[in-house]
C-alpha atoms as a printed R data frame, in Angstrom:
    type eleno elety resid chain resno       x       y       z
1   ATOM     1    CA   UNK     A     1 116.580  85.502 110.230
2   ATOM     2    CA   UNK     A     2 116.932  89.319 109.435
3   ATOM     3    CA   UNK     A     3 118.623  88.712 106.376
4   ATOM     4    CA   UNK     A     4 115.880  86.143 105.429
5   ATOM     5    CA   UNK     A     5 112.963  88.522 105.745
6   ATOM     6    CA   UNK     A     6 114.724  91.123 104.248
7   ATOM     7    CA   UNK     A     7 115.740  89.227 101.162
8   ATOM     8    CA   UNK     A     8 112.103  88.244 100.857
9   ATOM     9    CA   UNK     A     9 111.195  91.562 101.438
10  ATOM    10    CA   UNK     A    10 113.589  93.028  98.888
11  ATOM    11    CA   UNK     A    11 111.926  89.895  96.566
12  ATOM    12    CA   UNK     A    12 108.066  91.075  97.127
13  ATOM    13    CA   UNK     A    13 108.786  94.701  96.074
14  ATOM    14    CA   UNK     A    14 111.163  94.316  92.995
15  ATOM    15    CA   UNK     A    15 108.155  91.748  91.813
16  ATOM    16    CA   UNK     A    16 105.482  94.655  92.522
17  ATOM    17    CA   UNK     A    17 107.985  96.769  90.781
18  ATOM    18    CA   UNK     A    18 107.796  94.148  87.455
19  ATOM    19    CA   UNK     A    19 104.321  93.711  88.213
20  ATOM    20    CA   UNK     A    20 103.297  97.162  88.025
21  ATOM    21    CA   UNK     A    21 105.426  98.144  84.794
22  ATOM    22    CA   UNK     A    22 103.609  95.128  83.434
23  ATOM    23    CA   UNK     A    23  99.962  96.403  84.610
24  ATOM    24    CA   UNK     A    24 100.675  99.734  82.760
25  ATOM    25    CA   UNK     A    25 102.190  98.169  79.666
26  ATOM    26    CA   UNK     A    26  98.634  96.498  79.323
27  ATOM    27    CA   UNK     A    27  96.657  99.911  79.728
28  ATOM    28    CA   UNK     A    28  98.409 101.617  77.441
29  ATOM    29    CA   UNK     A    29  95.025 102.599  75.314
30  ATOM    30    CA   UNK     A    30  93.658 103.647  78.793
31  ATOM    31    CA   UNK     A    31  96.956 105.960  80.302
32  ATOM    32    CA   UNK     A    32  97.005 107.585  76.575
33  ATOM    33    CA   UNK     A    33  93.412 108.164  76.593
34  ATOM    34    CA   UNK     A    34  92.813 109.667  80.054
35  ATOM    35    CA   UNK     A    35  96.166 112.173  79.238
36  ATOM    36    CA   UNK     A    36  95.925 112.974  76.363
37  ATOM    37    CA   UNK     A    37  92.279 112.874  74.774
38  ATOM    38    CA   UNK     A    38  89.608 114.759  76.760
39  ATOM    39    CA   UNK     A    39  86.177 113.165  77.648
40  ATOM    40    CA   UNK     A    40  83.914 113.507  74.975
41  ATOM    41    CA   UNK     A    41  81.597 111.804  72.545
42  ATOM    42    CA   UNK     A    42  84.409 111.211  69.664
43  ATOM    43    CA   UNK     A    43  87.171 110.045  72.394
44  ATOM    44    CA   UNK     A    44  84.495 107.697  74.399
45  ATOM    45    CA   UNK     A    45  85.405 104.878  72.023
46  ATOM    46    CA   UNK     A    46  89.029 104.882  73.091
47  ATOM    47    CA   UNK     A    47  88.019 105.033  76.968
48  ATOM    48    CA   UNK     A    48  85.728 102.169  76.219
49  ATOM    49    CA   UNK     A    49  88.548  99.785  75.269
50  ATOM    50    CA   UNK     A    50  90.947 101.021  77.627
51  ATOM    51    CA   UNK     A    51  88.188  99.672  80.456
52  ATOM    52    CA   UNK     A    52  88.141  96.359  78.464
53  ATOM    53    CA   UNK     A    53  91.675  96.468  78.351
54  ATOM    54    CA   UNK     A    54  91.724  96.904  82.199
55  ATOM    55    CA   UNK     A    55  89.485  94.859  83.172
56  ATOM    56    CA   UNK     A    56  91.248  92.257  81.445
57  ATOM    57    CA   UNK     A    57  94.740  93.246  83.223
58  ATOM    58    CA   UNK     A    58  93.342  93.213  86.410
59  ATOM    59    CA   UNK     A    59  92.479  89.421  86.219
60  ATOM    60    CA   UNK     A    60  95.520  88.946  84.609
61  ATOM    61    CA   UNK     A    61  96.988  91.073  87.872
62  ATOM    62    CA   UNK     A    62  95.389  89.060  90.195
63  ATOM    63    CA   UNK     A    63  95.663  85.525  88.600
64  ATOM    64    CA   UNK     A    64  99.557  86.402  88.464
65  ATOM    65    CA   UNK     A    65 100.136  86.858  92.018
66  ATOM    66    CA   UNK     A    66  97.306  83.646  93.025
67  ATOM    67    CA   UNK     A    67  99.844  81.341  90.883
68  ATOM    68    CA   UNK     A    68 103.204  83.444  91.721
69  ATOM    69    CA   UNK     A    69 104.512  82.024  95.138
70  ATOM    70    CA   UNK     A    70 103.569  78.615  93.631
71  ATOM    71    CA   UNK     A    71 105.597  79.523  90.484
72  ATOM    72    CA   UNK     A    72 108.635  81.319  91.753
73  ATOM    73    CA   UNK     A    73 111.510  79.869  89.971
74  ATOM    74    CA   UNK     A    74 109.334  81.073  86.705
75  ATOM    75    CA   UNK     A    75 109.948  84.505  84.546
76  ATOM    76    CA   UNK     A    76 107.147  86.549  86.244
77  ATOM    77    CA   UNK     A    77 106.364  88.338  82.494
78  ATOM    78    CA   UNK     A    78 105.985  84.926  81.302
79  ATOM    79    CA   UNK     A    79 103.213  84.710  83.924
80  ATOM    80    CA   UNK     A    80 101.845  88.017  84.083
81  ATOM    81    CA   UNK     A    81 101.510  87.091  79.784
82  ATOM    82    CA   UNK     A    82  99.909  84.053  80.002
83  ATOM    83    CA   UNK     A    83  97.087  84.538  82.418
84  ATOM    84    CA   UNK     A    84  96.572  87.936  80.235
85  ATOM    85    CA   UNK     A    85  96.566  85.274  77.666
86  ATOM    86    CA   UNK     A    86  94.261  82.835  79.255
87  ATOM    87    CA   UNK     A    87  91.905  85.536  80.735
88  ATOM    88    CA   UNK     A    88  91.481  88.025  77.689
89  ATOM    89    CA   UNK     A    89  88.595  85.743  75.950
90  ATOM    90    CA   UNK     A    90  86.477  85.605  79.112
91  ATOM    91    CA   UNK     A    91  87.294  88.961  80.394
92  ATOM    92    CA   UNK     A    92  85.430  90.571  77.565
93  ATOM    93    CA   UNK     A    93  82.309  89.150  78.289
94  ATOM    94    CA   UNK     A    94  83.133  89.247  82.236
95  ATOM    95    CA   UNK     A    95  83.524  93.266  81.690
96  ATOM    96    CA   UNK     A    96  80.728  93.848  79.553
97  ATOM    97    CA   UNK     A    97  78.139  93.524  81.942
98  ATOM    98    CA   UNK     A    98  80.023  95.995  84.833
99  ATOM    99    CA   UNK     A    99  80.755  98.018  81.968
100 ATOM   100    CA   UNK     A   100  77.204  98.643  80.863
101 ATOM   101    CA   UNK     A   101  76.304  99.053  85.034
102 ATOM   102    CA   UNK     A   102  78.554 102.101  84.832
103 ATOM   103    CA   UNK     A   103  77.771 103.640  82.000
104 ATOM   104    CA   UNK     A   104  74.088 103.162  83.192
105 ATOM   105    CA   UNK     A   105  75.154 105.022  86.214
106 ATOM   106    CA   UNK     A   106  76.956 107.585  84.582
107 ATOM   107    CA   UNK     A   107  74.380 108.274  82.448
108 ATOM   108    CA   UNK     A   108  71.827 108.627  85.848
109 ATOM   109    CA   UNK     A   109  73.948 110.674  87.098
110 ATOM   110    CA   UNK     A   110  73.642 113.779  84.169
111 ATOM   111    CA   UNK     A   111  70.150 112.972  84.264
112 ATOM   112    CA   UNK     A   112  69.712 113.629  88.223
113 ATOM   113    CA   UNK     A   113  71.464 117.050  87.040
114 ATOM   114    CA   UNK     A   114  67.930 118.035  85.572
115 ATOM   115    CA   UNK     A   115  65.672 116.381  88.488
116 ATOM   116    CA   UNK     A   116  64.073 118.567  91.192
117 ATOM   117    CA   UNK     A   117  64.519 115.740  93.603
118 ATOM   118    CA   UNK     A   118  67.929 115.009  93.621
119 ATOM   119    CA   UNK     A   119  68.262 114.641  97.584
120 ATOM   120    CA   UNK     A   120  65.576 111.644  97.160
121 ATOM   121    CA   UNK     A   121  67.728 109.631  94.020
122 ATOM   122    CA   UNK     A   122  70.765 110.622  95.226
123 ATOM   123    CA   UNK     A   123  70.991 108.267  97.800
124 ATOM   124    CA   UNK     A   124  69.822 105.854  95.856
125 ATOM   125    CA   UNK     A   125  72.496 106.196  93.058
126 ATOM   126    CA   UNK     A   126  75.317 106.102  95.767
127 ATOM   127    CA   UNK     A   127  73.959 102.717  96.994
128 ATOM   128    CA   UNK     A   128  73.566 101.533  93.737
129 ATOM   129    CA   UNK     A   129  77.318 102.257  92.615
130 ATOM   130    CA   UNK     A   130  79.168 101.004  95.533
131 ATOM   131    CA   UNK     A   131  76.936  97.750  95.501
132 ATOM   132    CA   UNK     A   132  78.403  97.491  91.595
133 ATOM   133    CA   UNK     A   133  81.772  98.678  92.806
134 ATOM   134    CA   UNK     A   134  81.968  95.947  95.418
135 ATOM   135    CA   UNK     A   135  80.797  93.505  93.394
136 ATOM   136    CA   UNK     A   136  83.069  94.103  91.231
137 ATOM   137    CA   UNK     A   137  85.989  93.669  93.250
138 ATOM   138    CA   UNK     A   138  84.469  90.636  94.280
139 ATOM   139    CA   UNK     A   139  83.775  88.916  91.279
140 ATOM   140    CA   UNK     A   140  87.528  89.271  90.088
141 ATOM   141    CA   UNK     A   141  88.607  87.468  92.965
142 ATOM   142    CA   UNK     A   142  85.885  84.964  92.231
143 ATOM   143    CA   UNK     A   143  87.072  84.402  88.829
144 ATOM   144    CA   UNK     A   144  90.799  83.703  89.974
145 ATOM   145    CA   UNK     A   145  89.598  81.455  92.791
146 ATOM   146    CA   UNK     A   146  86.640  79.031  90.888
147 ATOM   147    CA   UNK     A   147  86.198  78.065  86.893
148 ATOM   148    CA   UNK     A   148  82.494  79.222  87.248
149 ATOM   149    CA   UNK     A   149  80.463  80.948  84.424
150 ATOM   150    CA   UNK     A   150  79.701  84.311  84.168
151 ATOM   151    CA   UNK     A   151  76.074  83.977  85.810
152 ATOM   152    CA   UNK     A   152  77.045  82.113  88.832
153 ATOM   153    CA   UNK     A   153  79.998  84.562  89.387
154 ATOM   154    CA   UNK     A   154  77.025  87.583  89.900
155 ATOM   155    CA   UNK     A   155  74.981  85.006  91.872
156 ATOM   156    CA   UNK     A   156  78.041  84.100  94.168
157 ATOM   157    CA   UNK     A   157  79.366  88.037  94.188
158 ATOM   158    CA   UNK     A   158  75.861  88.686  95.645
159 ATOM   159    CA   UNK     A   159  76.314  85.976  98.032
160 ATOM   160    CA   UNK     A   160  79.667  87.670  99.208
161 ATOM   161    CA   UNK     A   161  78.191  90.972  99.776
162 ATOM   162    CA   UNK     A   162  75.170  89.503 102.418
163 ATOM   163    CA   UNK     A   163  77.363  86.760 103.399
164 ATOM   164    CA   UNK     A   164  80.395  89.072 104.246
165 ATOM   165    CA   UNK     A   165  79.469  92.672 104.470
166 ATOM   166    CA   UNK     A   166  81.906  93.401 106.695
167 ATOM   167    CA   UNK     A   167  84.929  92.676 104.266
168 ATOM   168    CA   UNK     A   168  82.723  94.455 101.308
169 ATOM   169    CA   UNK     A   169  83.006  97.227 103.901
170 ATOM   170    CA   UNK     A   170  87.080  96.680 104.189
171 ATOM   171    CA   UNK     A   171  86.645  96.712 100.364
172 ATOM   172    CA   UNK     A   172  84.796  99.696  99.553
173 ATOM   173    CA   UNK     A   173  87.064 102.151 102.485
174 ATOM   174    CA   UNK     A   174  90.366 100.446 101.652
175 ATOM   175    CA   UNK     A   175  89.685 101.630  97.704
176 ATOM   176    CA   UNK     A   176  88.701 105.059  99.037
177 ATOM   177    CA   UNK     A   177  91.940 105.635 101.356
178 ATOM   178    CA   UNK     A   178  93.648 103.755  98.478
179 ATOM   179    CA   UNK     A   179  92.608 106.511  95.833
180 ATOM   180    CA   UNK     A   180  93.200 109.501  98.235
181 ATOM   181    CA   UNK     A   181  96.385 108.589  98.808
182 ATOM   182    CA   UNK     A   182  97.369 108.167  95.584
183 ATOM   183    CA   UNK     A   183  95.741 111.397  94.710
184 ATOM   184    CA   UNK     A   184  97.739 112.818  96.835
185 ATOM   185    CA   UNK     A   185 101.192 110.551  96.359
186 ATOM   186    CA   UNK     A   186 100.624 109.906  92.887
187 ATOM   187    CA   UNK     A   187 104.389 108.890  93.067
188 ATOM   188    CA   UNK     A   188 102.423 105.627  95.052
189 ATOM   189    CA   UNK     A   189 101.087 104.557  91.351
190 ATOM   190    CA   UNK     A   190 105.133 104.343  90.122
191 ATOM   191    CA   UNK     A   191 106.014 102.391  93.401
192 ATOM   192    CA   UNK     A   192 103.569  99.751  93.146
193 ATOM   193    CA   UNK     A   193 100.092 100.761  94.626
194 ATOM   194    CA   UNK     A   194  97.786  98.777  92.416
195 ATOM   195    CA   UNK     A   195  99.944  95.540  92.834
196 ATOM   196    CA   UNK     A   196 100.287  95.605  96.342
197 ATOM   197    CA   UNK     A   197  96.294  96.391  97.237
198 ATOM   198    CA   UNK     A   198  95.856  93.133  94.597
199 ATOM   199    CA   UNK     A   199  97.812  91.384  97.269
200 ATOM   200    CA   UNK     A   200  96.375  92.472  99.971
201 ATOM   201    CA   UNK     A   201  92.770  91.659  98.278
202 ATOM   202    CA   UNK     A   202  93.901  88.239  97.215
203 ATOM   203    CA   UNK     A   203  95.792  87.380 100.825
204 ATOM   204    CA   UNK     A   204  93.366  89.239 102.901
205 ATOM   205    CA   UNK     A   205  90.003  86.972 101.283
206 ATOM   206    CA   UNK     A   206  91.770  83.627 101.120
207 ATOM   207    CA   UNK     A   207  90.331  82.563 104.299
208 ATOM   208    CA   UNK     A   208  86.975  83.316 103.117
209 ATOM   209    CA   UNK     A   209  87.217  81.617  99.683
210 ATOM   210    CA   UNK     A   210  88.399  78.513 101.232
211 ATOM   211    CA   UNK     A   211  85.519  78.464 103.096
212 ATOM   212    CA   UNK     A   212  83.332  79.229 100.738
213 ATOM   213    CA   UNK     A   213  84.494  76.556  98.405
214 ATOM   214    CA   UNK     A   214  84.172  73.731 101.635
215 ATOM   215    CA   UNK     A   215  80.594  75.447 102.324
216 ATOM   216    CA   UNK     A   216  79.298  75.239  98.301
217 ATOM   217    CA   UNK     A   217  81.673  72.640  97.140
218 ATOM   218    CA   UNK     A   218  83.399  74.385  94.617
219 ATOM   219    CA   UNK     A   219  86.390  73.321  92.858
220 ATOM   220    CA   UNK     A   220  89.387  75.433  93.277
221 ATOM   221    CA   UNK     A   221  90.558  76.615  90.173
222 ATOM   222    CA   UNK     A   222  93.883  74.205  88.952
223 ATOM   223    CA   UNK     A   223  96.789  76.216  88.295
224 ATOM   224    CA   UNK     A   224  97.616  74.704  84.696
225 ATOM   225    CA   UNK     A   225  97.524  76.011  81.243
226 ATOM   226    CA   UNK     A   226  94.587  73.881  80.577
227 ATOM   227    CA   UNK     A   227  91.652  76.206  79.265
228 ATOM   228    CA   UNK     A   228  89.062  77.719  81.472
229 ATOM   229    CA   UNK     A   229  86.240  76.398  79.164
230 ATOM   230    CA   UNK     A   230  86.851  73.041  79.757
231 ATOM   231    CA   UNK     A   231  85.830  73.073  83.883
232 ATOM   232    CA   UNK     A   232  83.150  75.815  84.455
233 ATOM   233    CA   UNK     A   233  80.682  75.072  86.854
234 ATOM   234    CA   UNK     A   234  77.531  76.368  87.371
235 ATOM   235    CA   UNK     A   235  75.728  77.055  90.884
């Protein structure tokens, strides 16, 4: 028994290992950008399509590890490749609109730099961002669970957020202890970190997005190479 868990054990990290080498190999654009560029005007073109570029790793990320333990006798590049492969199309339209929500708050944010009532918007803007932030992190595990389109994935990210505050909570504090610890460990981004919270994300809401697809009668995404186009739904 011992030697069974710690064989699977020894299986789960070397795959978070692969996983994360793979993760950064698709960020490239992003890594070089935030080391070696500075923020500015001529650079923000480069940071631009390094969030694209992550955006579209992250479902790749997360579609990988839905599909992995039912695919373990596969090459877990070849996996990691083609959901990066069958994501990328969608996941440029999927990150535009968070994309543009950002840089709407970042650009509120110099702005409240000028106001005289900051303590009044401030607030406000905080709100505001870890609503987006949130539902964020739920729509990517909406995309990997359902073939929906883009508009019913914001309509059922809302849903998650009133319907299960209490896990947008988990969310939003598990990404903050997440980021200070990495801060602070940044050896924890070499090791694994952004693979392992996936799992956690993906494992941790599956009871909720089997329920949800009983509750709204959604179909649960097939785990073929067929195309995404060919099943969306809409709510």
């Amino acid at each position: 028994m011992e030697g069974s868990l710690l064989n699977k054990l020894t299986k789960f990290i070397w795959a978070m290992f692969k996983l994360n080498l793979l993760f950064a190999a698709s960020n490239t654009v992003l890594i070089i950008a935030v080391v070696v560029l500075p923020f500015h005007l001529y650079t923000f073109p480069a940071y631009i399509i390094g969030a694209f570029l992550l955006i579209a790793s992250l479902l790749a990320l997360m579609q990988t590890l839905k599909r992995y333990n039912d695919t373990e006798s596969s090459s877990l590049m070849r996996l990691y490749i083609r959901c990066y492969r069958e994501e990328f199309i969608d996941s440029l339209l999927f990150s535009l609109w968070y994309i543009l929500g950002a840089l709407f708050l970042l650009g509120a944010f110099f702005v409240l730099q000028f106001s005289t009532n900051q303590i009044l918007f401030i607030p406000l803007y905080f709100i505001l961002a870890i609503i987006l932030y949130v539902h964020f992190a739920y729509a990517l595990l909406i995309r990997v669970n359902y073939i929906i389109t883009i508009k019913s994935t914001w309509k059922l990210g809302f849903y998650c957020i009133s319907k299960h505050s209490l896990c947008a909570l988990f969310i939003f504090g598990g990404s903050m202890i997440l980021g200070a610890l990495m801060y602070n460990f940044p050896v924890l981004i070499f090791l694994g970190a952004f693979p392992v919270a996936a799992y956690i994300l993906t494992a941790g809401t599956k009871k909720i997005f089997d329920n949800i697809s009983i509750k709204l009668n959604l179909n649960m995404e097939e785990k073929t190479n067929e195309s995404e186009n060919d099943g969306k739904q809409d709510l």
